[in-house]
C-alpha positions in Angstrom: -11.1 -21.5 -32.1 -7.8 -20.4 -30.8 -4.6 -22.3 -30.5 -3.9 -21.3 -27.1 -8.0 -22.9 -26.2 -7.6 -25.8 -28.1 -4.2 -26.8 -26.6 -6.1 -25.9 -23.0 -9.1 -27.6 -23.6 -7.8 -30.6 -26.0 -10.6 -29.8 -28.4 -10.4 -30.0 -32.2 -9.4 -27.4 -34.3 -12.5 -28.5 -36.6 -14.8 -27.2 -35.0 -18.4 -25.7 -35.5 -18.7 -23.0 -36.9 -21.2 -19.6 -35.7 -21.4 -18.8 -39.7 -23.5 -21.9 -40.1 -25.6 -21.7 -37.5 -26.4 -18.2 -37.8 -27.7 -19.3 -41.4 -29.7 -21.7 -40.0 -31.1 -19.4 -37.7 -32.1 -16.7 -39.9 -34.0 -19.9 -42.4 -35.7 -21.2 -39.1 -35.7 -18.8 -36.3 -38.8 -18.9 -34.3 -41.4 -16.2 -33.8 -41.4 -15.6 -29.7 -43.6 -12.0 -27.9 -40.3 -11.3 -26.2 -38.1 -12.1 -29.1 -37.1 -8.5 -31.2 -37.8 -9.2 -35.4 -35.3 -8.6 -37.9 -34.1 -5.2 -38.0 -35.5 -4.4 -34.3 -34.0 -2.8 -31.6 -34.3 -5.4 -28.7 -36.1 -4.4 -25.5 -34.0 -5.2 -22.5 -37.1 -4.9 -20.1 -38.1 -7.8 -22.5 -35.7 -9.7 -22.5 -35.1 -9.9 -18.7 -38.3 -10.4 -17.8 -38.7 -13.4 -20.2 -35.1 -14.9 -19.6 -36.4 -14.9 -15.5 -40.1 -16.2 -16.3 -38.0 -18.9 -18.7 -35.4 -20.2 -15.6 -37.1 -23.7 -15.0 -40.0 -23.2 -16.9 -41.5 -24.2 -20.8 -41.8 -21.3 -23.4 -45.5 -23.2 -23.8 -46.1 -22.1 -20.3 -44.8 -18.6 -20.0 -46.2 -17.5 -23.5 -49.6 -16.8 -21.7 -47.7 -15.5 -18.4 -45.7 -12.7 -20.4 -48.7 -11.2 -22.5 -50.3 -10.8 -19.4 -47.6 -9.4 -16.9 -46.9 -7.0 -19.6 -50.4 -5.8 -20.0 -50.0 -5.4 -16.0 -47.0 -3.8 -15.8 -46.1 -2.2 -19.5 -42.5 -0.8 -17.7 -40.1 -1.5 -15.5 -41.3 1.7 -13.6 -44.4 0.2 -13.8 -43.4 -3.5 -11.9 -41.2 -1.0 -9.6 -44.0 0.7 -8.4 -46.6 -2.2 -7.8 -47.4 -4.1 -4.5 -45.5 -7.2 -3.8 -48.9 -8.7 -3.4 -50.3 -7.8 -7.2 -46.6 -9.1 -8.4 -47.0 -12.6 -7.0 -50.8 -12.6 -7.6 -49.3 -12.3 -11.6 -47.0 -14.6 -11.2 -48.8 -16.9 -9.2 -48.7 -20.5 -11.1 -45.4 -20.1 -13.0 -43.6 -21.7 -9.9 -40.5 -21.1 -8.4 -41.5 -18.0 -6.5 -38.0 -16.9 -5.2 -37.9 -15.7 -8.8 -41.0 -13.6 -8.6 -39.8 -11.6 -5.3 -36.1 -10.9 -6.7 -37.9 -9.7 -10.4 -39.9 -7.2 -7.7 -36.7 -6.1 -6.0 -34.7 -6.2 -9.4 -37.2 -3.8 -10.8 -36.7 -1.0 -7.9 -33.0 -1.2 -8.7 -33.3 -0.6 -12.4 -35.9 2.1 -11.9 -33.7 3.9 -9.5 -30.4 3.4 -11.7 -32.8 5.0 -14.4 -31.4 2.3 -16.9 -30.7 -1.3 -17.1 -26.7 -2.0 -17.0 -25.6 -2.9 -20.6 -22.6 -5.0 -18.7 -21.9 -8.3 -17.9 -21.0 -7.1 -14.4 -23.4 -4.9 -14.2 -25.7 -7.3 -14.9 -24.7 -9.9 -12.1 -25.1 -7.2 -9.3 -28.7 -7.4 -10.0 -31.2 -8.8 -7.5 -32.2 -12.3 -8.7 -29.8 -12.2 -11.9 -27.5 -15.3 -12.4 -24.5 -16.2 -14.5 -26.8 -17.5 -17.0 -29.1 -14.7 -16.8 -26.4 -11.5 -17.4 -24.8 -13.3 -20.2 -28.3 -13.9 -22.0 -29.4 -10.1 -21.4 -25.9 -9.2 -21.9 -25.8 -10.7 -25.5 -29.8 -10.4 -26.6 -30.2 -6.8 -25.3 -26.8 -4.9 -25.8 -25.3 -7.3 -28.4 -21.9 -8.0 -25.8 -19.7 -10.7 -26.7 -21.5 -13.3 -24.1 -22.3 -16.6 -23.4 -26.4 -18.1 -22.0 -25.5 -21.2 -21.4 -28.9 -22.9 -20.2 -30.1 -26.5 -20.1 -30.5 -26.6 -24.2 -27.1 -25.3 -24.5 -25.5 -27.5 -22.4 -26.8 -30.7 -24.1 -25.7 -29.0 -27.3 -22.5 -28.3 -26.3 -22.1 -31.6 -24.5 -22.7 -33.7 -27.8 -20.4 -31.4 -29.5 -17.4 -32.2 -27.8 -18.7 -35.3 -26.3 -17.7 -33.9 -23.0 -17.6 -37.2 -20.6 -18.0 -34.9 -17.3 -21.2 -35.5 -15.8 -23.3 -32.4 -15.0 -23.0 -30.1 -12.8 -19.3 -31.1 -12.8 -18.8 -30.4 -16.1 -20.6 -26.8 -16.0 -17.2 -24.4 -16.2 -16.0 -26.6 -19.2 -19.7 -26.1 -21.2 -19.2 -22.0 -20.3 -15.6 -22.3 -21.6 -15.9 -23.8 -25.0 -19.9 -21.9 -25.2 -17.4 -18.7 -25.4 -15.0 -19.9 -27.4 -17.9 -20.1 -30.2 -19.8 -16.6 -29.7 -18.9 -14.3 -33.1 -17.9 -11.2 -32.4 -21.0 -9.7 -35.1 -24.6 -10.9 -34.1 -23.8 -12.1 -30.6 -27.5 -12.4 -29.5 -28.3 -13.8 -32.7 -26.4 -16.9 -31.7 -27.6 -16.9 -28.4 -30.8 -17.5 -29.5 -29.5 -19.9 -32.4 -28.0 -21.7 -29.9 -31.0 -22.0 -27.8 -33.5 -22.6 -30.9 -31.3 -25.3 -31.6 -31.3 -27.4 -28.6 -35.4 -26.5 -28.3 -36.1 -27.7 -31.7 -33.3 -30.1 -33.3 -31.0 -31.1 -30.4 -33.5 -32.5 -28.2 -33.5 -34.9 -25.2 -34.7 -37.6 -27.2 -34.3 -38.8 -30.8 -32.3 -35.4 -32.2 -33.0 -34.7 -35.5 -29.1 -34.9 -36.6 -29.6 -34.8 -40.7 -31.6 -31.1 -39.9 -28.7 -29.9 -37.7 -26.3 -27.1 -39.3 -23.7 -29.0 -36.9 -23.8 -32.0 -37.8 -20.6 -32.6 -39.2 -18.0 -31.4 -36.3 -20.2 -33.1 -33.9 -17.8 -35.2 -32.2 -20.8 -37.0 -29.7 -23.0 -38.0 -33.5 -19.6 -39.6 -35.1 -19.2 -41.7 -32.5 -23.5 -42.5 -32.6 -24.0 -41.9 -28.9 -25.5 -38.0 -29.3 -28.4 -39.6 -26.9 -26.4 -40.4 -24.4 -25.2 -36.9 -23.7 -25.2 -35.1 -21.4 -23.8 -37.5 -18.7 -26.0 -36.6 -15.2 -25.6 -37.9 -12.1 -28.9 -39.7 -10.8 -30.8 -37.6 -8.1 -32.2 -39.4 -5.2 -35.8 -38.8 -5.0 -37.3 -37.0 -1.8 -39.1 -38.7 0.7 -42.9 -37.8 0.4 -44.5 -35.7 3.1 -47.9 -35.4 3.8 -50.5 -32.7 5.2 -53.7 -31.8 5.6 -55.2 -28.5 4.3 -58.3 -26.4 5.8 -61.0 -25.0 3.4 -63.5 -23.2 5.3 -66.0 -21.2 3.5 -68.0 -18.7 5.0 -71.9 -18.7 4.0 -73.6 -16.0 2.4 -70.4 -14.3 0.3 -68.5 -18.1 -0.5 -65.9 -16.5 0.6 -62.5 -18.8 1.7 -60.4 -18.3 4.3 -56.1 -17.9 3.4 -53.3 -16.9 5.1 -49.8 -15.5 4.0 -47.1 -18.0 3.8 -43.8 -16.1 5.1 -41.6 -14.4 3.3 -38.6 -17.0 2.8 -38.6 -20.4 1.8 -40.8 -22.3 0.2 -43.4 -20.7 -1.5 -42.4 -17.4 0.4 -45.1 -14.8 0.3 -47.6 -17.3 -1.5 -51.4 -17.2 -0.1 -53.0 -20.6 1.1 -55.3 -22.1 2.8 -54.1 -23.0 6.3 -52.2 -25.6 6.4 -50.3 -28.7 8.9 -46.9 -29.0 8.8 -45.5 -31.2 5.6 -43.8 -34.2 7.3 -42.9 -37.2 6.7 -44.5 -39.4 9.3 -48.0 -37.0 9.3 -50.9 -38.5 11.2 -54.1 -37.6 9.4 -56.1 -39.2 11.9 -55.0 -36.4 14.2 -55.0 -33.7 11.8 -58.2 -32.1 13.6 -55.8 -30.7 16.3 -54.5 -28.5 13.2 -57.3 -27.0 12.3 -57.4 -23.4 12.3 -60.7 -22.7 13.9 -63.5 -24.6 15.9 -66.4 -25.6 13.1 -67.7 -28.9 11.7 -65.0 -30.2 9.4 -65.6 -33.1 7.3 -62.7 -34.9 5.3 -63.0 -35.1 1.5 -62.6 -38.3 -0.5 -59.1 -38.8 -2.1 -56.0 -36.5 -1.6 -54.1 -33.5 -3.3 -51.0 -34.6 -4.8 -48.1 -32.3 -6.2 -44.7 -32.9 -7.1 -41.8 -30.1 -5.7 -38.3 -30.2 -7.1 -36.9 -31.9 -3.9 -39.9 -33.9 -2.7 -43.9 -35.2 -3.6 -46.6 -34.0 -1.7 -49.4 -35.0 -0.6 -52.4 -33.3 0.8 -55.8 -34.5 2.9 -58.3 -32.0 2.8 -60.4 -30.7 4.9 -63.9 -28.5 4.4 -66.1 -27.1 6.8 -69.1 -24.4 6.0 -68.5 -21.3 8.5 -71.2 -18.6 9.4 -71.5 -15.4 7.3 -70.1 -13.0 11.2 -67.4 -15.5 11.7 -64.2 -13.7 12.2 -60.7 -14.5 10.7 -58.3 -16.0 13.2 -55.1 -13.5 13.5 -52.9 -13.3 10.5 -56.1 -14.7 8.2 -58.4 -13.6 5.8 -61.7 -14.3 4.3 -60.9 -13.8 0.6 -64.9 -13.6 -1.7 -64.8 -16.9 -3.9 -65.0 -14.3 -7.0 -61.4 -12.5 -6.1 -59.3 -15.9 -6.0 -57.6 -14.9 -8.9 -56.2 -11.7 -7.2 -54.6 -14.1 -4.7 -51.3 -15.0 -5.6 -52.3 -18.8 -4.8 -49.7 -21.3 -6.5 -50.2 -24.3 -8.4 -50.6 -26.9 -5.2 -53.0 -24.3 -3.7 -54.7 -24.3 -6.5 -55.8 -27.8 -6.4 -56.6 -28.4 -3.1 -59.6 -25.2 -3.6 -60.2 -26.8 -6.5 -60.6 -30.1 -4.9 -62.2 -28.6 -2.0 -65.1 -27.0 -4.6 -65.7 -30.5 -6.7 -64.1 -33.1 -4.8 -62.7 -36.3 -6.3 -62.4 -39.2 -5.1 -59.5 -41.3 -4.9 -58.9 -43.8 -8.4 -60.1 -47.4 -7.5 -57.0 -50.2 -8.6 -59.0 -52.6 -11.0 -57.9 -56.1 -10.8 -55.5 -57.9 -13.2 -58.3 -60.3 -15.1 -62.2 -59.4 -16.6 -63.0 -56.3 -14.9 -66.0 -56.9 -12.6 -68.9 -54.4 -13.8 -70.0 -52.6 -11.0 -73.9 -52.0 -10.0 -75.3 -48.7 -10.5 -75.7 -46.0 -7.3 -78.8 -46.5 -5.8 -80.5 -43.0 -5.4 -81.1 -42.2 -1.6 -84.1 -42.9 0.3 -85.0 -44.9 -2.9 -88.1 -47.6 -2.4 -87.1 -51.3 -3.0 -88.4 -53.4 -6.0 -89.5 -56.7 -5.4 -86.8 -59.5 -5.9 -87.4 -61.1 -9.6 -89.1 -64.6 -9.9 -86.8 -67.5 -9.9 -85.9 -69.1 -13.3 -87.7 -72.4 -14.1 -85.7 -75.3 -13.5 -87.0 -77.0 -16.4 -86.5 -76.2 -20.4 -89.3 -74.6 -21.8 -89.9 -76.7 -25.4 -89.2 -74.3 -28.4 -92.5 -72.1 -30.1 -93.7 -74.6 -33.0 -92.8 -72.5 -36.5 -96.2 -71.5 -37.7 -96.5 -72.8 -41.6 -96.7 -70.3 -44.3 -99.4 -70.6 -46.4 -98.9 -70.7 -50.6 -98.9 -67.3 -52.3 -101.8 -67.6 -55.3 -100.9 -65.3 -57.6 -103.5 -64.6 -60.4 -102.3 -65.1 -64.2 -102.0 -61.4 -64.9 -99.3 -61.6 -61.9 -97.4 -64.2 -63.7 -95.7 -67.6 -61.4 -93.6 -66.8 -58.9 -89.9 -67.3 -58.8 -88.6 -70.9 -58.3 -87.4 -70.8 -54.1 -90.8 -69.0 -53.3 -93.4 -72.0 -54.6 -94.6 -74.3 -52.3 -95.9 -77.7 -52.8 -99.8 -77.9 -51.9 -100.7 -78.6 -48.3 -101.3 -82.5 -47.2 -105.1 -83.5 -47.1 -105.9 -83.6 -43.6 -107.3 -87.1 -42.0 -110.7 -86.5 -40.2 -110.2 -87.9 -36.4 -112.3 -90.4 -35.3 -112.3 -89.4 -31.4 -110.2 -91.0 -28.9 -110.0 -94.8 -29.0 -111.7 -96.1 -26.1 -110.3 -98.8 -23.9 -111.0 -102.5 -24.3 
């Protein structure tokens, strides 16, 4: 660290130090289908496409969403040249879908440039390409001298310097003292040190601070408050709106009928089934008058719920059998039940069809106390059975034990044990009759 940045910043000169957690990372580096092995050449098709499919989203997640969009589209020529419509089908689950439409648009560029930009500048004038973004590319692909500051590098970084700043405030600070620590040799190495770290060591919750390479100059650790950090600012949670959704399925070919949701805003370019308007104050009692065409609808049990960044969801849904020559109302289509996947239907779409196929219904709050068991369904048009007989009122008088007779055993059998003999029965009195009156 320089004089000149620690008189600026007020951090320590003892600071961590990239040589130790580039050793760590070459011990405990972690196996990824984007990430380039020892000794290999990254690809920067790679790692863009992985750094945008990672923005918001779990490696678990997009492990499974990679393999696949590469098998779709092998090369950025490839994703250049496809329909918007089989890009967002791929994508269609990961979320976020802004993302998906800018990797589409960023794809034309590169393919007409005939080359990614190896630039930090170059980078940013990308379609879809953040500060975060060009500095991870920059770095991992053409081994700049950048910084990827993401969420796991910001609570690193955070507990390093035990930087007070709540986030987002404190944002340009993290960048700064990220760049002060990038080596000059093996640049994307320690981007992806940095990031292992925070995925695997420095985590939100309990950090495993005896495993961690900087444990010593951690300033946020000495003072034992390394959970505490980063300092956020609470977000108010969005008021819940509510819908209803229309599933109609056509007879004959199951097919369902979807729309295109426009281009910008939420879930721009996603397919659905028609929807209402999400608001607020929704009436679902009305919620007929929304329906996209005339047929027998019939509300399902329970609701669709789904949780956006800004606001929960919740969905009524709505199912009605159509006939096999109905036609689609303008700017609709009857999709076959088998080529759903080719949709690009998102998450929340996704479970109201799935809701609409195999509805549930909605969770019944059990009582504090003994749960009550409830009686069995009764099967339709099933025949009654007779009411059971009334218990006596009176105490039946217990069975009399029957007497066990004495086991002979014949001398060749030898006695039996002590506890199994039996004294010989009682003579029995011969009665006289009953004794008559005088």
């Amino acid at each position: 660290m320089s004089p000149d940045f620690t008189a600026a910043t007020g951090a320590s000169a003892r600071g961590p130090r990239a040589t130790d957690l580039l050793a760590w990372y070459d011990r405990h580096r972690r196996v990824l289908p984007w990430r380039a092995l020892p000794g290999e050449t990254p690809d920067p098709y790679r790692v863009w496409l992985s750094e945008v499919m990672l923005q918001q989203t779990t490696i678990a997640a997009v492990k499974p969403y990679f393999e696949r969009f590469l098998e779709r589209f092998p090369s950025v020529e490839a994703l250049a040249a496809a329909p918007e419509e089989s890009v967002m089908a791929a994508w269609a689950g990961l979320g976020y879908y802004s993302r998906a439409r800018n990797l589409h648009a960023c794809a034309k560029a590169v393919a007409e440039a005939g080359v990614f930009p190896d630039t930090l500048d170059g980078l940013r004038k990308l379609p879809g390409i953040g500060a975060y973004t060009a500095g991870a590319i920059a770095a991992i692909a053409f081994d700049r001298q950048e910084a990827a500051v993401d969420g796991n590098v910001e609570r690193v970084v955070t507990r390093l310097f035990a930087i007070e700043t709540p986030i987002p405030a404190a944002r340009p600070e993290i960048r700064l003292l990220t760049q002060s620590l990038v080596p000059v040799e093996r640049p994307g190495d320690f981007a992806q040190a940095l990031m292992d770290l925070g995925s695997t060591i420095c985590t939100p919750k309990r950090p495993a601070c005896a495993l961690c390479p900087w444990m010593t100059p951690c300033e946020a650790r000495t003072l034992g408050m390394q959970e505490t950090f980063p300092r956020k600012i609470k977000k108010a949670k969005g008021i819940e709106r509510r819908g209803a959704a229309f599933v109609a399925i056509r007879s004959g070919d199951e097919a369902v009928l979807l729309r295109t949701r426009p281009p910008e805003g939420l879930l721009g370019a996603m397919a659905e089934p028609p929807t209402s308007a999400w608001e607020g104050g929704y009436d679902v009692a009305q919620a007929l008058l929304d329906a996209p065409l005339d047929a027998r609808w019939k509300r399902l049990p329970g609701a669709v719920r789904h949780i956006f960044t800004h606001f929960p969801l919740e969905l009524t849904v709505f199912v009605a059998r159509v006939g096999l020559g109905t036609t689609a109302p303008d700017g609709m289509r009857f999709t076959p039940r088998r080529d759903l996947d080719e949709e690009p239907l998102p998450g929340v779409m996704k479970k109201v069809l799935a809701h609409a196929f195999d509805p549930k219904p909605e969770a019944v709050k059990v009582p504090r106390g003994r749960p009550r068991k409830e009686p069995q369904p009764a099967p339709l048009l099933a025949m009654a059975e007779p009411a059971p007989e009334p218990a006596p009122s009176f105490r039946p008088a217990p069975k009399p034990t029957p007497r066990i007779q004495p086991v002979r055993l014949s001398e060749e059998e030898g006695e039996p044990e002590a506890h199994d003999a039996l004294p010989p029965p009682a003579p029995r009195k011969r009665s006289r009759g009953p004794a008559r009156r005088t």
